[in-house]
KEKETOR-168238 format. One record per residue (C-alpha): residue number from 1; x, y, z. Coordinates in Angstrom, 3 decimals, padded with zeros to 6 digits. Layout:
residues N
SITE    i        px        py        pz
SITE  NUM         X         Y         Z
...
This chain:
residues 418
SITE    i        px        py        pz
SITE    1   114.964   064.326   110.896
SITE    2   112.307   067.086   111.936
SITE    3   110.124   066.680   114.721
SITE    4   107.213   065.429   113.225
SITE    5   109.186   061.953   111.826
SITE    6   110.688   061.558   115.747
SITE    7   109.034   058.650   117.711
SITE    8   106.776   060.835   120.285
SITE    9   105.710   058.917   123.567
SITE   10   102.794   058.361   124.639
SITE   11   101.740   061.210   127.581
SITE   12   101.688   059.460   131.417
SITE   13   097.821   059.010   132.511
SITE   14   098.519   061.993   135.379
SITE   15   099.863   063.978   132.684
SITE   16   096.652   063.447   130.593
SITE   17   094.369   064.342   133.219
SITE   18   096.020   067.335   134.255
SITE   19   095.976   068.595   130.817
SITE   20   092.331   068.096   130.350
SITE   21   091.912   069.996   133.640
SITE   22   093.564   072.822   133.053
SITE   23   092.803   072.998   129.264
SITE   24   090.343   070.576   128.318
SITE   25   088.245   073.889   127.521
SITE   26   090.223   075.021   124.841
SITE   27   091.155   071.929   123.155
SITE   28   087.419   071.079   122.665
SITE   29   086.873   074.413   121.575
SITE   30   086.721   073.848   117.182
SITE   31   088.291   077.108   116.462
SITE   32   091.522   076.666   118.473
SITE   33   094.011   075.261   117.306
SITE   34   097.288   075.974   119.216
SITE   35   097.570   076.681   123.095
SITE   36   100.284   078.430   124.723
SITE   37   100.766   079.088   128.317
SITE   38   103.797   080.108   130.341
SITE   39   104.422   079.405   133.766
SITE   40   103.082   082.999   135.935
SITE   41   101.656   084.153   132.876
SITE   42   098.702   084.618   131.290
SITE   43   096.967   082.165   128.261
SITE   44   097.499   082.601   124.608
SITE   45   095.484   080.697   121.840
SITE   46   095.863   080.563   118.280
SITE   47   092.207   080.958   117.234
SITE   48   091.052   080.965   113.265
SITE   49   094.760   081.378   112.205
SITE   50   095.135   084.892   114.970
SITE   51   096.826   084.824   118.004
SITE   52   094.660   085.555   121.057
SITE   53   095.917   086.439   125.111
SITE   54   093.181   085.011   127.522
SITE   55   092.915   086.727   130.910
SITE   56   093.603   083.423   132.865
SITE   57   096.027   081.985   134.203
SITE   58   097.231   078.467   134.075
SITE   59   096.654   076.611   137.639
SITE   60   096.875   072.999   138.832
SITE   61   100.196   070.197   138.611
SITE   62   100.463   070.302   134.459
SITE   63   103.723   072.574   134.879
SITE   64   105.180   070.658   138.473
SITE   65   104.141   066.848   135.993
SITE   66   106.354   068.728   133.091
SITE   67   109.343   069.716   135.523
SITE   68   109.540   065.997   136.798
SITE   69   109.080   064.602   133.011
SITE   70   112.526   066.428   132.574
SITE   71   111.362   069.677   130.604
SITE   72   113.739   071.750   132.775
SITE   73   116.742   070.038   130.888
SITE   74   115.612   069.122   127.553
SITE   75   112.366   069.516   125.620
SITE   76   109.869   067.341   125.773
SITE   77   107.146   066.106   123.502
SITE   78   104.715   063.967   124.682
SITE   79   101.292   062.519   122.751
SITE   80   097.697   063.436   123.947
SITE   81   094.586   061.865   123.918
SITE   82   093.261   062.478   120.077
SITE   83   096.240   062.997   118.834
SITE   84   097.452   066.136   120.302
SITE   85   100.960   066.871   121.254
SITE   86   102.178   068.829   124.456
SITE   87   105.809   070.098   124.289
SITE   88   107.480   071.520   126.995
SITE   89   110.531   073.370   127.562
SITE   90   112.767   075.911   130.047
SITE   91   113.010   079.585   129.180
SITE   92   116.293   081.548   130.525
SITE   93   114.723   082.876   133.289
SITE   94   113.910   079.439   134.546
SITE   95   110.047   079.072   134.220
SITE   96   108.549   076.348   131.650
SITE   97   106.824   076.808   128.549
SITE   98   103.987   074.432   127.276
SITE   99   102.082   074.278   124.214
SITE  100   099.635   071.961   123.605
SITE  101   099.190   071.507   119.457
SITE  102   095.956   069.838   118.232
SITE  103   095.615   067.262   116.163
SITE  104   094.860   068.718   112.473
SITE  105   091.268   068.465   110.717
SITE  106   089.604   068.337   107.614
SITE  107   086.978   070.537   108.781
SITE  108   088.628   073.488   106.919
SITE  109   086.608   074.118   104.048
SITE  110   087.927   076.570   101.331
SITE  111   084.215   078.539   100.979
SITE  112   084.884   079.321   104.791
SITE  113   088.458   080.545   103.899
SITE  114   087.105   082.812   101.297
SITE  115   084.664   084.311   103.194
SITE  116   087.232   085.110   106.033
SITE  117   089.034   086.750   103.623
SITE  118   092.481   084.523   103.809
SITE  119   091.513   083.900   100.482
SITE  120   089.711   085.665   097.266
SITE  121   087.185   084.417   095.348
SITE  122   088.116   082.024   092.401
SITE  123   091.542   080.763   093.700
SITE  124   090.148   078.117   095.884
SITE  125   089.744   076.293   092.127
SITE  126   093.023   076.635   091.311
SITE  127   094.786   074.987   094.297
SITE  128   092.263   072.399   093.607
SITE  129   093.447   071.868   090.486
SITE  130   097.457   071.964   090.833
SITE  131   097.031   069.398   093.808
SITE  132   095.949   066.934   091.108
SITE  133   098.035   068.906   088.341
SITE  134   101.484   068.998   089.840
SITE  135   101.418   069.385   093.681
SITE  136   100.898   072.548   096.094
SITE  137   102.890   073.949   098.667
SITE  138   101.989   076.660   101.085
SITE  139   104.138   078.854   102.649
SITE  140   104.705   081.531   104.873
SITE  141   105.163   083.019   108.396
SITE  142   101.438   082.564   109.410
SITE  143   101.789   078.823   110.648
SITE  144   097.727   078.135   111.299
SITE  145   096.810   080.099   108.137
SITE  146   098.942   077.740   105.728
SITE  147   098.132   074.361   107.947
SITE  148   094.089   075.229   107.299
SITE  149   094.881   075.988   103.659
SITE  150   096.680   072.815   103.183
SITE  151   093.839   071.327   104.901
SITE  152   091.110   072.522   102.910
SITE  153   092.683   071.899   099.578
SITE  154   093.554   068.126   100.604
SITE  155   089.845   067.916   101.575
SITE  156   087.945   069.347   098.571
SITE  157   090.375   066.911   096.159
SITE  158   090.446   063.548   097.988
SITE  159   087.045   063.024   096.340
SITE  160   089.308   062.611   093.326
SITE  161   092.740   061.084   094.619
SITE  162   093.606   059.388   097.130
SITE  163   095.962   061.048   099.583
SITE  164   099.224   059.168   101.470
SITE  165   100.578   061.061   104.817
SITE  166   104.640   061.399   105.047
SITE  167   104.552   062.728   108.353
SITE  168   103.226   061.647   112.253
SITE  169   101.187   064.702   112.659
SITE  170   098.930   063.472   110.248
SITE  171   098.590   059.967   109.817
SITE  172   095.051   059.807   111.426
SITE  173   094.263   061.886   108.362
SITE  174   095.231   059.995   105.872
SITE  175   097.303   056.387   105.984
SITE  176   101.260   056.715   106.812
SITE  177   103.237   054.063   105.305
SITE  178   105.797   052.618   107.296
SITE  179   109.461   054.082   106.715
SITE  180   112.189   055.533   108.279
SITE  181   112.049   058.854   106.531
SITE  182   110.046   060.918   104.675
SITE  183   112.181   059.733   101.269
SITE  184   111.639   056.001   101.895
SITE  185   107.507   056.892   102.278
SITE  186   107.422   058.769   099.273
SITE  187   108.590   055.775   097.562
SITE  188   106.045   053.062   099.606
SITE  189   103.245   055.332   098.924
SITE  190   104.093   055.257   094.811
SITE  191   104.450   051.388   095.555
SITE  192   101.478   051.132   097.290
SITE  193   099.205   052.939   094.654
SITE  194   098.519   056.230   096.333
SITE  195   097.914   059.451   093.942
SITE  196   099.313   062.166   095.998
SITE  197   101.200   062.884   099.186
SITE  198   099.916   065.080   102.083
SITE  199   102.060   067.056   104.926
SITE  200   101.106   069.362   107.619
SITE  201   104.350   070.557   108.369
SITE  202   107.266   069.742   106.227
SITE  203   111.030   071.821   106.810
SITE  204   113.691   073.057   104.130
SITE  205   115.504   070.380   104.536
SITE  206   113.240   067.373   104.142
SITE  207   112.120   069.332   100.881
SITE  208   115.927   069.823   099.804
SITE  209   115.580   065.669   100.022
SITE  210   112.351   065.141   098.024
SITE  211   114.355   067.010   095.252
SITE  212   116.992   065.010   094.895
SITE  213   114.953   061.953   095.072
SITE  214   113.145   062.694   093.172
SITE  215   109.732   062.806   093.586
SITE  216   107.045   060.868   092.206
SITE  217   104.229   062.029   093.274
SITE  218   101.936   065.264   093.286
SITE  219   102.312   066.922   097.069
SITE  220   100.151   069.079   098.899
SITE  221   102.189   070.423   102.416
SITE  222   102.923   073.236   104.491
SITE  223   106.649   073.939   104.721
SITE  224   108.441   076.047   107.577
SITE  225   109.620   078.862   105.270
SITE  226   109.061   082.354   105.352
SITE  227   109.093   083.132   101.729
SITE  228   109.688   081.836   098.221
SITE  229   113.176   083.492   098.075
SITE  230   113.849   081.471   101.812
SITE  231   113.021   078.203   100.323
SITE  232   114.676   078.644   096.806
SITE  233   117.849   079.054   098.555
SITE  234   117.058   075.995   101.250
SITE  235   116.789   073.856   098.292
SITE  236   120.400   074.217   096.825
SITE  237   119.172   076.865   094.410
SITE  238   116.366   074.217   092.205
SITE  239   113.118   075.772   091.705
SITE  240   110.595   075.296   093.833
SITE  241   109.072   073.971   090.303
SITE  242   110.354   070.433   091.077
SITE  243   108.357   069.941   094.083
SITE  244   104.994   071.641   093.350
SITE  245   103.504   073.561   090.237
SITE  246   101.867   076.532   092.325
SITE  247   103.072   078.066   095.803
SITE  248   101.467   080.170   098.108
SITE  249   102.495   082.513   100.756
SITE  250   100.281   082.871   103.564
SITE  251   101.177   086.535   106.203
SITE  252   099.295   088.180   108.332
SITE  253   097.500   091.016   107.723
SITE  254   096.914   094.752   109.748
SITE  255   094.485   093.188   111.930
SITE  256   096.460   090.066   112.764
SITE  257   094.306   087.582   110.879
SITE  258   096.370   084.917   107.894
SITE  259   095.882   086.700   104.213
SITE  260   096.862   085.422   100.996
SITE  261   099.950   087.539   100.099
SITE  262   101.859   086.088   096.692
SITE  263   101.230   083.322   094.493
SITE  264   103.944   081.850   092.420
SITE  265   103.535   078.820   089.656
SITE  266   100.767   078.127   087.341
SITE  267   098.837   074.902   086.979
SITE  268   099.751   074.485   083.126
SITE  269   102.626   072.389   082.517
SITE  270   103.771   069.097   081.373
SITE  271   104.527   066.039   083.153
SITE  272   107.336   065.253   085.546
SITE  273   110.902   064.225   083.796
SITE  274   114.509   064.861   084.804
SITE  275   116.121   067.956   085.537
SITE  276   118.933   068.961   082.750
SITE  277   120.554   072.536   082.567
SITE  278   118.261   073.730   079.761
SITE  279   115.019   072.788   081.025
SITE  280   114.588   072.074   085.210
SITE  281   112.685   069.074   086.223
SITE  282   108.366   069.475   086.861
SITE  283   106.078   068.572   089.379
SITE  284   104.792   065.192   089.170
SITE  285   101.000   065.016   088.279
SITE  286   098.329   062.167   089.699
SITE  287   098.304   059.168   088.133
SITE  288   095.093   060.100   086.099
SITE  289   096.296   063.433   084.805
SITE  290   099.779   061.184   084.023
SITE  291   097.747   058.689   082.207
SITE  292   095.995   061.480   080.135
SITE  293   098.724   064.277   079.610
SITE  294   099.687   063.187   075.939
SITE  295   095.820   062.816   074.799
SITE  296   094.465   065.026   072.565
SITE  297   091.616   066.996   073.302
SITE  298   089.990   068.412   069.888
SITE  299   091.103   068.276   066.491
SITE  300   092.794   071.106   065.193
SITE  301   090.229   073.736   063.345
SITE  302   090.822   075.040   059.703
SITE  303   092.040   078.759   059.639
SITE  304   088.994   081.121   059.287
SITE  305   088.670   082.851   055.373
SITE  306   090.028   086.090   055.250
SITE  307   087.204   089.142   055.658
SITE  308   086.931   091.965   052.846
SITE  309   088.928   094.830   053.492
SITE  310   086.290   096.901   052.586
SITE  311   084.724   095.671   055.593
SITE  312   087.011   097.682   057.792
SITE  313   086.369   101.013   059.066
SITE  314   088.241   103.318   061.383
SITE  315   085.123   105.861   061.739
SITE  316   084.143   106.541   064.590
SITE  317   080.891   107.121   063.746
SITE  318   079.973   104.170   061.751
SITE  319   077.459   101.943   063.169
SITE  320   079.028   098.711   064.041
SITE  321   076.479   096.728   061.635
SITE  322   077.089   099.069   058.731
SITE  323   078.734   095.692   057.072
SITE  324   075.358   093.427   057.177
SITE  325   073.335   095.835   055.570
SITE  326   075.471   097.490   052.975
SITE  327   078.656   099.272   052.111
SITE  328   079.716   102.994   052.884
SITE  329   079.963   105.009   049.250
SITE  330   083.670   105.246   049.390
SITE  331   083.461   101.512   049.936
SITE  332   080.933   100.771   047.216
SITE  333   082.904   103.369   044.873
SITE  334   086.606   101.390   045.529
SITE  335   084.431   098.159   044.995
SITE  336   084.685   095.033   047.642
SITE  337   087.762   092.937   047.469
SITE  338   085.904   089.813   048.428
SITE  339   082.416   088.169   047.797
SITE  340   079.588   090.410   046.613
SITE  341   078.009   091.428   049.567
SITE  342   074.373   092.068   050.520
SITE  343   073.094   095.835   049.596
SITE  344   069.696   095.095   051.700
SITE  345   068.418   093.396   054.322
SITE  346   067.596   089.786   054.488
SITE  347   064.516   088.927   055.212
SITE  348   063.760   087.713   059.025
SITE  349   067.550   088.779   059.988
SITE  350   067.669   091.276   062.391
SITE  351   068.603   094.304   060.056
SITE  352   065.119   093.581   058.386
SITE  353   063.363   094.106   061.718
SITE  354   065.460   097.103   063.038
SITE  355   064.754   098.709   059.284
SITE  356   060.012   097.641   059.890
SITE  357   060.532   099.086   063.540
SITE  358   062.047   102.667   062.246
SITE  359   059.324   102.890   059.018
SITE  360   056.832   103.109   061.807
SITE  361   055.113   106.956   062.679
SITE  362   056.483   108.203   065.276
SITE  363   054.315   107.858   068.692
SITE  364   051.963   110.817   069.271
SITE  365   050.091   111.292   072.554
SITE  366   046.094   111.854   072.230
SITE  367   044.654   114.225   073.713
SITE  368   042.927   113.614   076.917
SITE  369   038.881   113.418   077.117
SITE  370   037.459   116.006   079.028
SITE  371   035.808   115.302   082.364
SITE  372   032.482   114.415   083.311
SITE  373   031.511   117.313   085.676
SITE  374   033.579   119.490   082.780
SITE  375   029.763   120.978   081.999
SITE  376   028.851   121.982   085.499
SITE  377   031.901   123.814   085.752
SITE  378   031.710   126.450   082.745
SITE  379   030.452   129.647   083.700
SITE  380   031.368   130.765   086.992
SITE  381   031.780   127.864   089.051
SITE  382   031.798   129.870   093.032
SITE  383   028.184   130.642   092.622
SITE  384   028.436   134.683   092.195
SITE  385   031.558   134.726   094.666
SITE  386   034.949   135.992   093.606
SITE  387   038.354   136.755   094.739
SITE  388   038.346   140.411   092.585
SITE  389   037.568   143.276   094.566
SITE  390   033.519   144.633   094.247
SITE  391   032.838   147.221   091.286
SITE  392   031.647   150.672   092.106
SITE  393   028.048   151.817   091.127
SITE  394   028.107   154.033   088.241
SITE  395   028.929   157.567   089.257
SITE  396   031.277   156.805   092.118
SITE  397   034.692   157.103   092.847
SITE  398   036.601   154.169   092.752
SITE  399   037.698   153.155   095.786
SITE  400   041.378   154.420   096.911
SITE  401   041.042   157.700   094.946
SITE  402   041.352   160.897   096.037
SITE  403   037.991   162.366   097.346
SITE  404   036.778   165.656   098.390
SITE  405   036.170   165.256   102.112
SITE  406   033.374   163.406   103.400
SITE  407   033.858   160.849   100.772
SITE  408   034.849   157.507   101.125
SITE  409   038.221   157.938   099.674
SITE  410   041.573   159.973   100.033
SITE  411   042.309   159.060   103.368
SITE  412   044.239   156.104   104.961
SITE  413   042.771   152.941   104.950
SITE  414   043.877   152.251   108.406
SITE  415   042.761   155.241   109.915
SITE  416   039.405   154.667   111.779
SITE  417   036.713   157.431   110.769
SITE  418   036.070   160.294   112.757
């Protein structure tokens, strides 16, 4: 029997108020969902699926009300207010241990999962679908990254089926029928008319059980097991097929957040039977996909006609609607092997409108019109003034030559005259 099927007591009213002293905080706090604390040490929350230290320190009775509850001998579990749990145990050096588990939610929503990255885009759909189709079970080291997948999936499909708990820890999610084990509510829930099963936390050897029961029902959990291989061996050897269709293994990541790291199973398969050598036993489906698995969805098509082989062409140059508009000549020499085909265009198909656009002249740009003030501008439009150097008078030296002296030229330019 795992912990979650053991009777838990209810916690002792001092107990409760010493709890909501010290840590009534956190536990209201929506993103937290575990809190740890060690006697002398500091706080540690599991917050979004990551593990996070808190420079505080636990004060007040909560670990002296644990001591006397008998948590220095034996561990203790002990249900809150809202259906929280608070175990407590001894360490080797002597100093107590407390962790204070909330109750789970169905606030986890899968968009929010994608967009933190614990999963991609477009396999929120799938689990969907296999939780209807055959069951889902996720895996994995990352504890609060596979409990808020489990959640999320349960909560996007019980619009569509109506979900059974077969553990404690959840049966203010969803109703718990009375029974002794897991096994014997598996069986009350089929009774009872549920369409799948939900479980937070389910271990190796409870699913080892459902196997052999078998089971009847599509389930959606989250199973202490660090991989697929882990499990697989747990369960005697039997694919992990005869409990769910698709299984997912939730790690951690570089940064210490939950990330989707393997998916195993597929959502196609047929319905549930018994397990022979040749051919293992499958997931159970809902009762609706059960009721609908051997219907037939379309009528089978007739085979499409065969297309010319003169059609083909390996060219790479060949325009890929060569074969609406005519032949090639080594095709029209060798003569089609099928139907006559068309040689032109039909009219109003799109070849006919491709051929009327490329008949058309070619676009030519006009020349622009001159300007207005074009007029006013011939001639020389500075008014007499010029950027050329001024003409000598007739009979002169240019300016710059060489000059007897006296003359204006044949000296330096820079010099200043005499």
């Amino acid at each position: 029997m795992s912990d979650a099927d053991r009777p838990v007591a209810q916690a002792e009213p001092q107990l409760e108020d010493a709890v909501e002293a010290a840590l009534g905080a956190l536990v209201r706090d929506r993103d937290v969902t575990e809190v740890h604390c060690l006697e002398g040490g500091m706080l540690h929350v599991v917050r979004r699926g990551r593990r996070e230290r808190l420079d505080a320190v636990l004060e007040g009775p909560l670990f002296g009300l644990v001591r006397d509850a008998g948590a220095e001998r034996a561990l203790i579990t002990r249900r809150l207010r809202g259906g929280h749990r608070l175990v407590a145990g001894a360490c080797a050096d002597g100093r107590l241990a407390v962790r204070v588990a909330k109750a789970p939610t169905l606030d986890a929503e899968l968009v929010a999962l994608v967009d933190e990255q614990l999963l991609p885009p477009g396999l929120p759909d799938e689990l969907v679908a296999a939780a209807a189709m055959g069951g889902l079970l996720v895996l994995g080291p990352a504890r609060a990254g596979r409990q808020r997948v489990a959640c999320a999936v349960a909560r996007a499909a019980q619009r569509t089926l109506a979900f059974a708990s077969v553990v404690d820890a959840t049966e203010q999610l969803f109703p718990a029928p009375t029974a002794a084990d897991v096994v014997a509510r598996v069986r009350a829930a089929d009774a009872l008319g549920f369409d799948a099963l939900f479980a937070l936390e389910l271990d190796a050897d409870e699913c080892a059980r459902l196997v052999r029961a078998p089971l009847t029902l599509p389930l959606v959990a989250s199973v202490r097991a660090a991989s697929v291989e882990a499990l697989t061996q747990a369960l005697g050897g039997a694919p992990i097929g005869a409990l769910a269709t698709l299984a997912c293994v939730i790690g951690l990541g570089p940064d210490g957040r939950p990330r989707l790291l393997e998916v195993h199973g597929s959502v196609e398969g047929g319905t549930h039977g018994e397990a022979t050598a040749d051919a293992p036993a499958e997931a159970p489906r809902a009762r609706a996909a059960r009721s609908h698995a051997d219907a037939t969805a379309d009528d089978e098509l007739p085979p499409l006609a065969a297309l010319p082989s003169a059609w083909a062409s390996t060219a790479p140059d060949v325009d890929p609607g060569w074969e609406l508009a005519g032949l090639p000549d080594d095709a029209t020499a060798a003569g089609p092997s099928g139907p006559p085909l068309p040689t032109a265009p039909t009219a109003g198909s799109f070849d006919a409108a491709l051929a009327r656009q490329a008949a058309r002249p070619s676009f030519q740009p006009r020349a622009p019109k001159p300007h207005p003030q074009a007029s006013t501008l011939k001639g020389n439009p500075f008014g007499g003034l010029t950027f050329e150097p001024p003409q000598a008078p007739p009979g002169s030296d240019a300016p710059g030559s060489d000059a007897p002296d006296g003359g204006t030229g044949g000296g330096d330019p820079d010099e200043e005259p005499r």
